[in-house]
C-alpha positions in Angstrom: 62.3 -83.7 -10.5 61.4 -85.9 -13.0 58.2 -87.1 -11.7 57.2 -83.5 -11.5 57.7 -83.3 -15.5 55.8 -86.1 -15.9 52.8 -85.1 -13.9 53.0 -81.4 -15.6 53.2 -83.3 -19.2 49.8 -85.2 -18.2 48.1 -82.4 -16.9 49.0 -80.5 -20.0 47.8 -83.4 -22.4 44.7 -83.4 -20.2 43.5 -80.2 -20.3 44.8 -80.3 -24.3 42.1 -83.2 -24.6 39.6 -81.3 -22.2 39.5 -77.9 -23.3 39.3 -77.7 -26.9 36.1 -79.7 -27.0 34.4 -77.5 -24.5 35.3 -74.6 -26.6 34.0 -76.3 -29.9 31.1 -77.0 -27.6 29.9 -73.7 -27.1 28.4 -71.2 -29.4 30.9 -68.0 -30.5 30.1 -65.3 -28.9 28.4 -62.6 -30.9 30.1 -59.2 -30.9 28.8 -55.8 -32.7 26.2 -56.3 -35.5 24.6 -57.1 -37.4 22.7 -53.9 -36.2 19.2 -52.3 -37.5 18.6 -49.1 -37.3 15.6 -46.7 -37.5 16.1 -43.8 -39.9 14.4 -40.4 -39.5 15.2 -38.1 -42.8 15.6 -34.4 -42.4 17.8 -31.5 -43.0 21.4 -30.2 -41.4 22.4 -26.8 -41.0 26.1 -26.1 -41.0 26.2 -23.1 -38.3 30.2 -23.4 -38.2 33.3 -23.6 -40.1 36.6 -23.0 -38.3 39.7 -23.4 -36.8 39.7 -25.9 -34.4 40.8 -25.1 -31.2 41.5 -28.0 -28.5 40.6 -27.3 -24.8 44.2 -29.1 -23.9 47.6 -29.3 -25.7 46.8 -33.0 -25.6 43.2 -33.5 -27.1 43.2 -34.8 -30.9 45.0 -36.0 -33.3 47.7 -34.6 -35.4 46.6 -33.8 -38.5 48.8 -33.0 -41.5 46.0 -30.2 -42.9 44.6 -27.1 -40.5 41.6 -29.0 -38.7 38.6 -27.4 -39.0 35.6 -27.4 -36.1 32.4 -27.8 -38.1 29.2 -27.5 -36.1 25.6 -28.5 -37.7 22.2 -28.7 -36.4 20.1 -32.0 -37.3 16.1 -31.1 -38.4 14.1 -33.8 -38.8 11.0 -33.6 -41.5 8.8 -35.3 -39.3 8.7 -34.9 -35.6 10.6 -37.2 -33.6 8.8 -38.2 -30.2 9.5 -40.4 -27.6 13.2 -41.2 -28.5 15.4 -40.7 -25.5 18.3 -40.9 -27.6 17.4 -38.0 -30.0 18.0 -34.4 -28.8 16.6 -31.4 -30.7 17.9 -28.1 -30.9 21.5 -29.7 -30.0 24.9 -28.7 -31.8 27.0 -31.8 -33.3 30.1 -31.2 -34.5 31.1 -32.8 -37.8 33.8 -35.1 -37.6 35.1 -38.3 -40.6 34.2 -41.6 -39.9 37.4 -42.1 -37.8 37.0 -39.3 -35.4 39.2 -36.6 -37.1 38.3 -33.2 -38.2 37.8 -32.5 -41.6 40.1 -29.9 -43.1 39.9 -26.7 -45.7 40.2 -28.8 -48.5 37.4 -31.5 -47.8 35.0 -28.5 -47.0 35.5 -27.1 -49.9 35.2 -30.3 -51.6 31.5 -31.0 -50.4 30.8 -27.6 -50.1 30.5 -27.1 -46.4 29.9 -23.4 -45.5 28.3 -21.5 -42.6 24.0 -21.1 -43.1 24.1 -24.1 -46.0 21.4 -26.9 -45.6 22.0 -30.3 -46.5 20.0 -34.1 -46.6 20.7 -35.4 -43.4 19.2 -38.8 -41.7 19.6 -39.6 -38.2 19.8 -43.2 -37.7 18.7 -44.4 -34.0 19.7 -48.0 -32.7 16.7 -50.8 -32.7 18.7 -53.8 -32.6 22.7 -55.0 -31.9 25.7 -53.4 -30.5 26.7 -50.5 -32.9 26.7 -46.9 -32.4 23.0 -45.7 -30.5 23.1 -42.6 -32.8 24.4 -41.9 -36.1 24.3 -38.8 -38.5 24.7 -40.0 -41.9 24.7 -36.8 -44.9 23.9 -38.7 -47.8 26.5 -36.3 -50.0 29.4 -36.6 -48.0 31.5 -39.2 -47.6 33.3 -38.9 -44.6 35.7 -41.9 -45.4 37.1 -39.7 -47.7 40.5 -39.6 -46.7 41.9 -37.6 -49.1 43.5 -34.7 -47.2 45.3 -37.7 -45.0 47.3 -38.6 -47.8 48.1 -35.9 -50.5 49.6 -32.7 -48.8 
């Protein structure tokens, strides 16, 4: 028994010695960004505002506000061609940075309404790991967490 602790304490002080200088050896691996992305300006056009409705008793998160669906439509103001990642005529749906709905009181805020047009950039992956496709509506923050925190 004791020769068996012995051997398992010299293996252990072995690979102690081994290991950590083959990790030190090797580059870190390189994980998300930094990313570059190619923007195209344009317009959205919020064509919804309402009560969400989930397709399962299970889909979303609880929210402490009414969630809200809002659906837009992305124009560019120059053509886009021959991106396979950007699809015209398509309906997005509005969400904040961290995948939530927005409620009554952040449209209201930034003024979101059914039939207004706002700035709007699409932002299409070149380089890293990030998101492929980004929306990104230069007047609203949608890290604004407000509605999270004071019911």
């Amino acid at each position: 028994m004791r020769s068996n602790a012995l051997r398992l304490a010299l293996v252990c002080a072995l690979a102690a010695w081994l290991f950590p200088a083959a990790v030190r050896a090797a580059p870190p691996a390189k994980v998300g960004g930094p990313c570059r992305y190619d923007v195209f300006a344009g317009t959205a056009a919020f064509i919804t505002v309402a009560p969400w409705q989930p397709s399962s008793p299970t889909e979303g998160v609880p929210t402490p506000y009414p969630p809200l669906t809002v659906t837009y439509r992305f124009t560019p103001n120059a053509p886009v061609v021959g991106e396979p990642l950007y699809r015209p005529d398509v309906l997005h749906t509005l969400t904040l940075v961290n995948s939530m709905p927005p409620g009554p009181r952040f449209t209201a805020k930034y003024g979101i309404t059914p039939g207004k047009v706002v700035p709007c950039e699409l932002h299409i992956i070149r380089q890293g790991t990030c998101t492929p496709v980004i929306y990104v509506f230069p007047g609203i923050d949608r890290t604004d967490y407000f509605e999270l925190m004071h019911q």
